[in-house]
ZAGU-271555 format. One record per residue (C-alpha): x, y negated, z negated; residue in three letters. Coordinates in nm, 3 decimals, padded with zeros to 5 digits, always signed. Layout:
% residues N
{X: X	Y: Y	Z: Z	residu: ALA}
...
//
This chain:
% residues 302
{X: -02.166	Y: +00.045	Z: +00.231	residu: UNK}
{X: -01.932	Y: +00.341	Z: +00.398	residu: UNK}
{X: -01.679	Y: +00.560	Z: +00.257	residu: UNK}
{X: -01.355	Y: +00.325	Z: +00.363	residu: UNK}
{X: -01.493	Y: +00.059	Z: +00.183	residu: UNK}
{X: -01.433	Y: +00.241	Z: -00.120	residu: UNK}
{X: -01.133	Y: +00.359	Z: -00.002	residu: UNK}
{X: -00.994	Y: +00.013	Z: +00.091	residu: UNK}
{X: -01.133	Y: -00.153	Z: -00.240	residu: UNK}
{X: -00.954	Y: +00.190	Z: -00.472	residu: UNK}
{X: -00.646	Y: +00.113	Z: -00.242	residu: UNK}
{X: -00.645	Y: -00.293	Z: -00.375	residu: UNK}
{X: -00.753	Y: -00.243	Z: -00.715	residu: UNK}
{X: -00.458	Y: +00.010	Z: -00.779	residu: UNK}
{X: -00.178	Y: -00.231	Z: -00.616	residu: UNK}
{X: -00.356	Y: -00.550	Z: -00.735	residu: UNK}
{X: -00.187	Y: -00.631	Z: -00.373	residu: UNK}
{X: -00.350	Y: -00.727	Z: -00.052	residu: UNK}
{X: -00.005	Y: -00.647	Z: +00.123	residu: UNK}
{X: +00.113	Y: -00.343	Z: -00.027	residu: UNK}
{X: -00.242	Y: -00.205	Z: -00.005	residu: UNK}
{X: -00.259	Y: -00.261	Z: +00.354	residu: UNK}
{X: +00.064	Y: -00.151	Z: +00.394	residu: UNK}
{X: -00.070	Y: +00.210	Z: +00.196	residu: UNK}
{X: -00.378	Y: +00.206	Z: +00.417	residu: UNK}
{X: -00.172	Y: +00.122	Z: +00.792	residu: UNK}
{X: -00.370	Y: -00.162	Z: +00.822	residu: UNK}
{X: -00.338	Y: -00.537	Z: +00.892	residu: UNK}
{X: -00.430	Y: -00.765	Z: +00.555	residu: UNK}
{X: -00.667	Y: -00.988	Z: +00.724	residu: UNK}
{X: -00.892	Y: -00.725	Z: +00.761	residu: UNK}
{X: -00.848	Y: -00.558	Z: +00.482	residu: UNK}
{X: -00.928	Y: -00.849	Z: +00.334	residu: UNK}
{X: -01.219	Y: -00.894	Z: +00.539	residu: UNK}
{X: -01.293	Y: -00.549	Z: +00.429	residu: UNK}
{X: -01.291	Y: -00.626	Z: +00.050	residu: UNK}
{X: -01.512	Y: -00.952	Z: +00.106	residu: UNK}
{X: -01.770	Y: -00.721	Z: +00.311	residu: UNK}
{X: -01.791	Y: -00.490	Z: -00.006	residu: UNK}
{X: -01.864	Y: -00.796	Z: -00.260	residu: UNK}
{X: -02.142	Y: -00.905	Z: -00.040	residu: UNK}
{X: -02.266	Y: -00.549	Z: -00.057	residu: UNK}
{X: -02.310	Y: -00.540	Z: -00.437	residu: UNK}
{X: -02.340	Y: -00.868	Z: -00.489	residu: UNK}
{X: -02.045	Y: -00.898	Z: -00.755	residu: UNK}
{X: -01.696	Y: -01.058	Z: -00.698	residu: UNK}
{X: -01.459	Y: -00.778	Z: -00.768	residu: UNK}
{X: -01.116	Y: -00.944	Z: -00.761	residu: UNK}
{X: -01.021	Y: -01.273	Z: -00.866	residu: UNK}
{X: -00.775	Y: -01.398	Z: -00.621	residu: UNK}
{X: -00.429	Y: -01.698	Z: -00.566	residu: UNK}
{X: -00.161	Y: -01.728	Z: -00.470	residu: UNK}
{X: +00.080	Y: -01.561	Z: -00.706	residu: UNK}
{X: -00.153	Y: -01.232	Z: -00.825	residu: UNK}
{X: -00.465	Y: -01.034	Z: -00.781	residu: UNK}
{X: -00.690	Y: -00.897	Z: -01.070	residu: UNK}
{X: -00.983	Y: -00.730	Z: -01.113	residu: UNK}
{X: -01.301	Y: -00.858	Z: -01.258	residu: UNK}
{X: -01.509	Y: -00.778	Z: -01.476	residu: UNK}
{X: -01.708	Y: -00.639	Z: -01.238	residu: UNK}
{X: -01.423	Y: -00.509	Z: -01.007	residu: UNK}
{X: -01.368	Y: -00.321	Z: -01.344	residu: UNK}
{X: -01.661	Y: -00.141	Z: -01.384	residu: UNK}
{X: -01.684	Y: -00.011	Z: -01.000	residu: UNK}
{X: -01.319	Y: +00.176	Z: -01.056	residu: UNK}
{X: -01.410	Y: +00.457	Z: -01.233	residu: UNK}
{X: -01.733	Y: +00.514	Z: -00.961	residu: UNK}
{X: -01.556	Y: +00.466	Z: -00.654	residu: UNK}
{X: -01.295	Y: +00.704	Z: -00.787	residu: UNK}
{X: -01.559	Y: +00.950	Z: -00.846	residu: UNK}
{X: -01.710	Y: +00.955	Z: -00.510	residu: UNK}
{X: -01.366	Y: +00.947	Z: -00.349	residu: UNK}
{X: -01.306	Y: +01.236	Z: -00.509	residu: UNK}
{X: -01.574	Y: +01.432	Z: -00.457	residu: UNK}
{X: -01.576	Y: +01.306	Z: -00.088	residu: UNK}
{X: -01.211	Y: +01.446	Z: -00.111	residu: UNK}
{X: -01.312	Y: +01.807	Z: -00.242	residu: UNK}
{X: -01.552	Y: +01.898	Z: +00.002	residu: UNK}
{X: -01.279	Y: +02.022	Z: +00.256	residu: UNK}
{X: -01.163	Y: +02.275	Z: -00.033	residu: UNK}
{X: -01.497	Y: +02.381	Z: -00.170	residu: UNK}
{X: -01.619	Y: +02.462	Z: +00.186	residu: UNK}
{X: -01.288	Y: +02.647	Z: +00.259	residu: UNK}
{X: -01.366	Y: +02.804	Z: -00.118	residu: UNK}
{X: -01.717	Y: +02.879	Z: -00.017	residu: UNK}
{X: -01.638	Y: +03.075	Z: +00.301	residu: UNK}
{X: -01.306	Y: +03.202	Z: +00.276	residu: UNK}
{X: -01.326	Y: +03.612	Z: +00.282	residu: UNK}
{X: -01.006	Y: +03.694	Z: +00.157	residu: UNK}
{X: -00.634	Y: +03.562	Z: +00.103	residu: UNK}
{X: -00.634	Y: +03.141	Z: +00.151	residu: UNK}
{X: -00.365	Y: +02.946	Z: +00.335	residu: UNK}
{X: -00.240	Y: +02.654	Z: +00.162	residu: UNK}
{X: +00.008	Y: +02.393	Z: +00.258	residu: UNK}
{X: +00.278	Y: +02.307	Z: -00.021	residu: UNK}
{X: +00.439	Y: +01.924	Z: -00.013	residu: UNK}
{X: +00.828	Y: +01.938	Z: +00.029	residu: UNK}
{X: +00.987	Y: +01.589	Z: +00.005	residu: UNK}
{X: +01.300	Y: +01.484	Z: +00.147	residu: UNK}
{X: +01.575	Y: +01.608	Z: -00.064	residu: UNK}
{X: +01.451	Y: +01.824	Z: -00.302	residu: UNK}
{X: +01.751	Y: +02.027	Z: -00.484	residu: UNK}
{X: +01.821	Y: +02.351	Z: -00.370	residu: UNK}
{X: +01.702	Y: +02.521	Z: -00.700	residu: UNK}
{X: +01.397	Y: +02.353	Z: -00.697	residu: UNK}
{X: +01.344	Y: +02.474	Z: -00.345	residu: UNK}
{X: +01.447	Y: +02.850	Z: -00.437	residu: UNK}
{X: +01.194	Y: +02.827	Z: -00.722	residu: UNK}
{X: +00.896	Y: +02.689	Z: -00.462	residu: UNK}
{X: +01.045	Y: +02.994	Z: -00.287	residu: UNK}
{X: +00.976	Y: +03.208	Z: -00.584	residu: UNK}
{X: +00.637	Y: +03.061	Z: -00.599	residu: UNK}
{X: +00.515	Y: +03.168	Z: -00.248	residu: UNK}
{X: +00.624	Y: +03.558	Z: -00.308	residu: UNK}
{X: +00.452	Y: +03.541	Z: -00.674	residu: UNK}
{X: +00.073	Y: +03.429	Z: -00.533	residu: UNK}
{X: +00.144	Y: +03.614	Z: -00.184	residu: UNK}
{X: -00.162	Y: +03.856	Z: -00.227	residu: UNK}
{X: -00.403	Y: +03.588	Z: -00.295	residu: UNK}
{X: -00.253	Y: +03.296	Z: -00.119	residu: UNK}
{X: -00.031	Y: +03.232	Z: +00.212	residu: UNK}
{X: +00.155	Y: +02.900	Z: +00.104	residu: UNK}
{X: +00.320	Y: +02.717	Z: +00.408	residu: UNK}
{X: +00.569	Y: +02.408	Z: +00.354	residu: UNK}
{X: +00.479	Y: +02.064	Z: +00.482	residu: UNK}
{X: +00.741	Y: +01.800	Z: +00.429	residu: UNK}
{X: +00.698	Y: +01.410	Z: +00.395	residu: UNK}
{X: +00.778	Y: +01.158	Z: +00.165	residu: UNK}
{X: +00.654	Y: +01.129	Z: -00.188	residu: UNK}
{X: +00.390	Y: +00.867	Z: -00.127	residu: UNK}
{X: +00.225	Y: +01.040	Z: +00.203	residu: UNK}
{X: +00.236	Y: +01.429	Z: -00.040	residu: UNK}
{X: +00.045	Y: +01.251	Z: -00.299	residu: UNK}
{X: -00.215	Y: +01.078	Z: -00.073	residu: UNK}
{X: -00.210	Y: +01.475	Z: +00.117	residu: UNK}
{X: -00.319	Y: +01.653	Z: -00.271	residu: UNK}
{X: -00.520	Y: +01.363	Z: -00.360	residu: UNK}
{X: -00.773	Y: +01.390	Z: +00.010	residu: UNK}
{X: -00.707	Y: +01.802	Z: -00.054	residu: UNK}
{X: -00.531	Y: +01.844	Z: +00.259	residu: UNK}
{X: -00.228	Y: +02.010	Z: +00.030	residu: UNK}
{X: -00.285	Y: +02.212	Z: -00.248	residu: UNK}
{X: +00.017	Y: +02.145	Z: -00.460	residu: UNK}
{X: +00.326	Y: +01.861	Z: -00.369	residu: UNK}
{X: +00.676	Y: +01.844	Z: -00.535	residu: UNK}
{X: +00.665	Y: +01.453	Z: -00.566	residu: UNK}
{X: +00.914	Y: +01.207	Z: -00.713	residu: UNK}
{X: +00.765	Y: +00.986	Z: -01.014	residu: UNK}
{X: +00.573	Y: +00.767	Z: -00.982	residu: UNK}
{X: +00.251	Y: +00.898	Z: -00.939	residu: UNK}
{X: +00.004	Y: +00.693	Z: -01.061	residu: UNK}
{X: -00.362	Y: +00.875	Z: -00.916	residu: UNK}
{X: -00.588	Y: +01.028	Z: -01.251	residu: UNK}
{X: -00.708	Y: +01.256	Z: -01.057	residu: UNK}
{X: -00.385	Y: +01.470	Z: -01.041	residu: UNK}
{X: -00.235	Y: +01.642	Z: -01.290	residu: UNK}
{X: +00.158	Y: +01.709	Z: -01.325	residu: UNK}
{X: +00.423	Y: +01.950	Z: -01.438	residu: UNK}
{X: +00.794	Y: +01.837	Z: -01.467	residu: UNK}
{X: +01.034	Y: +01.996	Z: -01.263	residu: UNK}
{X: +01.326	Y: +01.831	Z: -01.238	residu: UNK}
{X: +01.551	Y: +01.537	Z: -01.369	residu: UNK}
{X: +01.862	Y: +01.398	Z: -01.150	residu: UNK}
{X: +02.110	Y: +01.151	Z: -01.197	residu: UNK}
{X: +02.172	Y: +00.883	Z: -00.976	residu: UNK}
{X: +02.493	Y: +00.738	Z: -00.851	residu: UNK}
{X: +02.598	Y: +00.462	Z: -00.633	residu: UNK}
{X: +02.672	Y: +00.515	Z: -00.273	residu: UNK}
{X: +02.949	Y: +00.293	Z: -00.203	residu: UNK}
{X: +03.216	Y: +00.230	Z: +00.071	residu: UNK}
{X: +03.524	Y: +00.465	Z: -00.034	residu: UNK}
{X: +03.782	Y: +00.255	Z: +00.063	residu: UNK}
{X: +03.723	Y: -00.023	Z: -00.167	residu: UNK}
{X: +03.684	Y: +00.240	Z: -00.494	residu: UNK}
{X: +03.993	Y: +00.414	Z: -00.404	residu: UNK}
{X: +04.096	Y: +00.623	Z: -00.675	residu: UNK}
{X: +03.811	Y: +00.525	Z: -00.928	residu: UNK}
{X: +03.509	Y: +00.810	Z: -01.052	residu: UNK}
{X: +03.336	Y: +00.518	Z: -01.194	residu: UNK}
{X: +03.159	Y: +00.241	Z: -01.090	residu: UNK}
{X: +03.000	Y: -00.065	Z: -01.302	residu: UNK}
{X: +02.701	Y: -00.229	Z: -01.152	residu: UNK}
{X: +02.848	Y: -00.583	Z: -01.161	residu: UNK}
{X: +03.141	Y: -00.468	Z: -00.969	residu: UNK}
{X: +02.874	Y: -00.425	Z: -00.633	residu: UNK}
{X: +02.719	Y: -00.778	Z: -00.689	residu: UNK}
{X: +02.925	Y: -00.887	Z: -00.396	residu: UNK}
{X: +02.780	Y: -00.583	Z: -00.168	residu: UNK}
{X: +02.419	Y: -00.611	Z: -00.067	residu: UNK}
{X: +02.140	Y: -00.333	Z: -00.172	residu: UNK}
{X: +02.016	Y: -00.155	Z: +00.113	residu: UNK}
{X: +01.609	Y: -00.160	Z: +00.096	residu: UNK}
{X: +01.520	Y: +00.145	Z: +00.278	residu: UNK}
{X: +01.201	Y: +00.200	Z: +00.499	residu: UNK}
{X: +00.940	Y: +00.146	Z: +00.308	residu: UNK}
{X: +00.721	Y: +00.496	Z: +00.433	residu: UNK}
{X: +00.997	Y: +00.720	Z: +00.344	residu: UNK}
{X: +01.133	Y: +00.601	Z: +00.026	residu: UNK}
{X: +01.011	Y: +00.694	Z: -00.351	residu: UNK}
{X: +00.783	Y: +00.418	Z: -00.506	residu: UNK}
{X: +01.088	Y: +00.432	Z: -00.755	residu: UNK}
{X: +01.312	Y: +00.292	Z: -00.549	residu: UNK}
{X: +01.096	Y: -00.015	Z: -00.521	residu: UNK}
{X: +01.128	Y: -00.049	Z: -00.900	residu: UNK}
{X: +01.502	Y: +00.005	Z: -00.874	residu: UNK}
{X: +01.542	Y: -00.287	Z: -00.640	residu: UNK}
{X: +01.362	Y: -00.540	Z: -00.862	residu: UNK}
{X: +01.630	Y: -00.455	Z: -01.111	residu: UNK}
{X: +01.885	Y: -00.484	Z: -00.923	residu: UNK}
{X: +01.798	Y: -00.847	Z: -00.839	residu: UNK}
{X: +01.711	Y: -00.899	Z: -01.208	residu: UNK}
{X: +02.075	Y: -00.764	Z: -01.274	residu: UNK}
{X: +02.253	Y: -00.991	Z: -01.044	residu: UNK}
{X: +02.272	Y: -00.821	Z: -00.700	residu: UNK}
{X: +02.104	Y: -01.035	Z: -00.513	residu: UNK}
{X: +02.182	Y: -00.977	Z: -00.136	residu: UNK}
{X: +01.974	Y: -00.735	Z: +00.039	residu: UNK}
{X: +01.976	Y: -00.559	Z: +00.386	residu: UNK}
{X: +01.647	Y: -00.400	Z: +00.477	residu: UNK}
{X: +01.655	Y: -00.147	Z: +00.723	residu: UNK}
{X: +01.358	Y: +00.006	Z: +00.947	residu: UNK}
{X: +01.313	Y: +00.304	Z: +01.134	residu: UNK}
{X: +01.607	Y: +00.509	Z: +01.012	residu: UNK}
{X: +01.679	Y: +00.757	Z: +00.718	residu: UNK}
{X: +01.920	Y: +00.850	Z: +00.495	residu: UNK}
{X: +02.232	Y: +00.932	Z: +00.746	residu: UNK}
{X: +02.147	Y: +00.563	Z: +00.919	residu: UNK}
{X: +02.199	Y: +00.415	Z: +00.536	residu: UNK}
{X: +02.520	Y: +00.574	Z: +00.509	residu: UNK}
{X: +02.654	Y: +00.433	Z: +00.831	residu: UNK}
{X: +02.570	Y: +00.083	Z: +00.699	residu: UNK}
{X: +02.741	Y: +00.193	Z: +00.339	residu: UNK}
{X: +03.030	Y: +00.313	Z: +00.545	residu: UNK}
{X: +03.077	Y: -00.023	Z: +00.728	residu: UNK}
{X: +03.166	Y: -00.187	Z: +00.352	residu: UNK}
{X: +02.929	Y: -00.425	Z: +00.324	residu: UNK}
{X: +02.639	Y: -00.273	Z: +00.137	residu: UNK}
{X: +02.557	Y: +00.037	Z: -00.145	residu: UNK}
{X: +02.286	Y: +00.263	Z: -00.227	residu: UNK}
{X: +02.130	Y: +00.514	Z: -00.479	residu: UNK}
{X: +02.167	Y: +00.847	Z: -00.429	residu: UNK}
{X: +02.121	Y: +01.191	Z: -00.634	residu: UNK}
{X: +02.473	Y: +01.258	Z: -00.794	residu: UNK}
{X: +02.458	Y: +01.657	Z: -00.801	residu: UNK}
{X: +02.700	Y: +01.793	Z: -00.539	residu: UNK}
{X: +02.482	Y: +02.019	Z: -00.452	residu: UNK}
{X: +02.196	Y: +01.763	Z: -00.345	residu: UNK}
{X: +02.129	Y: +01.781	Z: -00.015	residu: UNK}
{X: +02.169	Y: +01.416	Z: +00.024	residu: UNK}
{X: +02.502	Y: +01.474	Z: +00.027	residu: UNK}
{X: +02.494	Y: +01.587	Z: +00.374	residu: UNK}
{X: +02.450	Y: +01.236	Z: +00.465	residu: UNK}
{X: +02.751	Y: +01.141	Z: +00.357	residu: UNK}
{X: +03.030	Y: +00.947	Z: +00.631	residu: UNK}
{X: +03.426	Y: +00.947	Z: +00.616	residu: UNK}
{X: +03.411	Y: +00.560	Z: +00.407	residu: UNK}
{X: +03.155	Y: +00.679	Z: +00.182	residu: UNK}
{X: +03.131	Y: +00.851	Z: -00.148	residu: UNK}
{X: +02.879	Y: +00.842	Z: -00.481	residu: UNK}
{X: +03.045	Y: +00.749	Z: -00.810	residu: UNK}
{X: +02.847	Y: +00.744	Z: -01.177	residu: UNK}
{X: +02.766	Y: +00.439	Z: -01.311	residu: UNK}
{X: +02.955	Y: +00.323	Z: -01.651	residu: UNK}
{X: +02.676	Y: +00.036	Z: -01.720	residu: UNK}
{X: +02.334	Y: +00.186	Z: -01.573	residu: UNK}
{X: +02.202	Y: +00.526	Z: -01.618	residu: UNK}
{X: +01.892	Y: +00.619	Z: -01.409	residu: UNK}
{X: +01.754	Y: +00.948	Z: -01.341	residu: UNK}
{X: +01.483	Y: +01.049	Z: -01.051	residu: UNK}
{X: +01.239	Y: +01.266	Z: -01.152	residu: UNK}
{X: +01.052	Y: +01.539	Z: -00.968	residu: UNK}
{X: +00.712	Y: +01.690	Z: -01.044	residu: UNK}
{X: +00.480	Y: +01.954	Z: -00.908	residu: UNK}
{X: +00.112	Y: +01.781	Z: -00.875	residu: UNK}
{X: -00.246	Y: +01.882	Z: -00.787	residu: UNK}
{X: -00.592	Y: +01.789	Z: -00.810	residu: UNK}
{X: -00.710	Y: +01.874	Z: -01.159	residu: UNK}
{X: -01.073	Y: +01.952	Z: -01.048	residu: UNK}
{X: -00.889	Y: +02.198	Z: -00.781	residu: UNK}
{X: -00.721	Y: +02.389	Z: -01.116	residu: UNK}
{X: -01.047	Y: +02.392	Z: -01.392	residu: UNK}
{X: -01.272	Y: +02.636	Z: -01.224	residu: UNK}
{X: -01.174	Y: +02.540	Z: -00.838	residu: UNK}
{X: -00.974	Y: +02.718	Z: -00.569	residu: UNK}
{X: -00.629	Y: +02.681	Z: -00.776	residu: UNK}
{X: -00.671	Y: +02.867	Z: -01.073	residu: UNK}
{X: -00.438	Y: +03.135	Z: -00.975	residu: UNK}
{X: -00.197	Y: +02.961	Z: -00.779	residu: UNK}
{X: -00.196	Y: +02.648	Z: -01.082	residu: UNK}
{X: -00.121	Y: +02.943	Z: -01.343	residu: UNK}
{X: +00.169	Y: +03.083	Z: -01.135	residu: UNK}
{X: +00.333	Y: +02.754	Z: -01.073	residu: UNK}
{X: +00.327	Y: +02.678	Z: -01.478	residu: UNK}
{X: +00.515	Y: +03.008	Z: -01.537	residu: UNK}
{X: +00.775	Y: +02.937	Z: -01.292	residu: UNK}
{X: +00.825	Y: +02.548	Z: -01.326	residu: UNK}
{X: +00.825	Y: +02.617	Z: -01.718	residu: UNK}
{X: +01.154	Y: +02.479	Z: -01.761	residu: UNK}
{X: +01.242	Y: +02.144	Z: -01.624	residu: UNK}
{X: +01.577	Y: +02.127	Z: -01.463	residu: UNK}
{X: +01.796	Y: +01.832	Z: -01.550	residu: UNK}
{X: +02.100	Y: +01.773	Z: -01.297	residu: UNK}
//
């Protein structure tokens, strides 16, 4: 038995989904599959029970969850206990920025980096929500600002910020409205962005959409938010975004688009701060954990 194995077979039993797994692990499903049958052999115990409409864990499956989790995660910490162990003096640590974050937020990250500056150097890395949380969860970042959801136990969370979103819809066919009811875009297909950089969220959003009636879809690949508002622009699709003016997102905007408010459908996207919990009780985060609470103490809502 190696170290993927467990990886592959945590990766499976949290998406109870051959595909999306693979997908989370940039690998093909046959041999992920492969992988997974390879592991069953190994301790003699089926772990999933598998057809053609779902994927569950057995018994079995079950019971290895917790363990593998364990010895991922002390796998995981031995980058930051080593770094812990021979570090002499101030530590440089690497701070998840996704896509979009609201200029507050980032002024209070900012805030954040001058607070621990004796004891830490923090450095910004950006990437989407899913690749920060994967980054705290292996230790390679020390803290993320993430959207929700975030489903690992290992990490702990602090709220940071709430956002309403709108719907990103060609201007010329809204002229004069600052509304916008959902059933008035069942004719306009939902844009399904790239699945690396959007928020898991967004894949929950686009399930209701189809349960709400909007059932045409355009899905898009290597592009990002200003190739989603060219498509928005051409009047035959929306999108979500962040309704703030001040939202970066808005910099995306073209001449035949604009975001209105919803008058049947309120959601909000929320943002958190998250990091390894065994990093904050007695690790290498102490200090830096305790500043970020005093500074993120207030959740912002937009």
């Amino acid at each position: 038995m190696e170290i993927f194995h467990l990886r592959y077979f945590v990766a499976v039993a949290e998406e109870l989904n051959f595909s999306a797994a693979a997908r989370r692990l940039h690998m093909a499903t046959s041999p992920l599959s492969q992988r997974i049958k390879d592991l069953e052999h190994e301790v003699d115990h089926r772990l999933f029970e598998r057809d053609t409409h779902s994927v569950t864990l057995t018994p079995a499956g079950e019971a290895l969850l917790p363990i593998a989790r364990d010895v991922l995660e002390q796998i995981n910490s031995v980058p930051w206990r080593l770094r812990e162990a021979t570090a002499p003096g101030r530590s440089t640590m690497f701070v998840g920025i996704p896509l979009g974050v609201h200029p507050r937020v980032r002024d209070l990250a900012d805030t954040l980096c001058e607070r621990v500056r004796e004891a830490y150097e923090l450095r910004c890395w950006p990437g989407s929500s899913r690749a920060l949380i994967g980054g705290v969860g292996e230790g390679r970042l020390a803290l993320a600002l993430v959207r929700l959801p975030v489903t690992d136990p290992a990490l702990d969370l602090l709220p940071v910020m709430s956002e309403t979103l709108g719907a990103v819809v060609p201007a010329d066919r809204f002229t004069g409205r600052d509304s916008v009811a959902l059933t008035e875009l069942a004719d306009l297909s939902f844009i399904v962005a790239p699945k690396e950089g959007r928020p898991a969220y967004f894949d929950e959003l686009d399930r209701e959409m189809f349960e709400r009636g909007v059932r045409k879809r355009i899905d898009l690949t290597d592009t990002d938010y200003s190739g989603i508002a060219e498509i928005v622009s051409s009047g035959m699709a929306f999108y979500f975004s962040l309704l703030n003016a001040e939202s970066p997102l808005h910099g995306y905007a073209r001449k035949n688009t604009r975001v209105l408010p919803f008058t049947d459908f309120e959601r909000r996207l929320e943002t958190v701060l998250v990091w390894r919990r065994d990093r904050a009780s007695g690790g290498d985060l102490d200090e830096l954990v305790d500043a970020a609470r005093e500074i993120f103490a207030e959740p912002l809502h937009v």
